[in-house]
N, C-alpha and C positions, 0 to 999 in steps of 0.2 A: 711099495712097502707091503711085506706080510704080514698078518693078521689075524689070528680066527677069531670067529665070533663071540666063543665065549672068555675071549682073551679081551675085547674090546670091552666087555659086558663088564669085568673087574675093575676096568681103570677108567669107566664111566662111573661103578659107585663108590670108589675113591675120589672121585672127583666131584661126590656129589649127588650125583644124579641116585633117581630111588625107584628101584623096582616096582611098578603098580597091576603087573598082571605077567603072565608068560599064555601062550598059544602055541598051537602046532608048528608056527612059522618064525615064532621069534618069542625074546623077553621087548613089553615095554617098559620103558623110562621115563620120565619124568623129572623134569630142574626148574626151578622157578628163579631168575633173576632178576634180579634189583633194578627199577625202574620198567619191570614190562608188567603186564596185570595177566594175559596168560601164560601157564607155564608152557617150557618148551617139550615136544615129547618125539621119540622117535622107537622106533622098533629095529630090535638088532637079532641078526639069525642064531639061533643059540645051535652053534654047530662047532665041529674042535677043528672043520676043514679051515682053509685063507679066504676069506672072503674076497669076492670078485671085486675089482678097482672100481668099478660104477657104484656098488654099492655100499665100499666103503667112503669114497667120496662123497654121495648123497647123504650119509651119515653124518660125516663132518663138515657139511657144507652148512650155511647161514641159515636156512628153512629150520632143520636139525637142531645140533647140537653147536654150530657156532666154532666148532674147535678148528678145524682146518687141518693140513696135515702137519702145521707146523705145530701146535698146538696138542697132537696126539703122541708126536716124536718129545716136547715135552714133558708129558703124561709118563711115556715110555723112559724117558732119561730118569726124573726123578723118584718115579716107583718100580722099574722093571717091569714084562710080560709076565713074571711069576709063572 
């Protein structure tokens, strides 16, 4: 699946998740869900290239953001890449 970063970055805070800084390397994120007491937070490359498969997968793996890719293909169904 293609990607770019700041394509991932829109339909993370459509989904929620809340910008709490940007850096040279990335925006961070931030979501708090229901029955954890920290929030989850992850750093995504604020770049318009496709992000590399490792690193979109780290994204959406369980540590992260939980989503998976089935979960981001979701995301993508029902809002579009815009």
């Amino acid at each position: 699946m293609r990607i770019s970063g700041r394509q991932l970055i829109r339909l993370l805070e459509i989904d929620g998740w809340q910008v709490r800084g940007r850096a040279t390397h990335g925006v961070f994120l931030f979501k708090k869900f229901p029955g954890e007491t920290i929030p989850r937070t992850t750093v995504v490359p604020d770049k318009a290239d496709d992000l590399p498969d490792g690193t979109l997968g780290a994204i959406l793996g369980v540590k992260q953001t939980g989503l998976g890719r089935t979960g981001l293909k979701t995301l993508i169904e029902k809002h579009g890449l815009g």
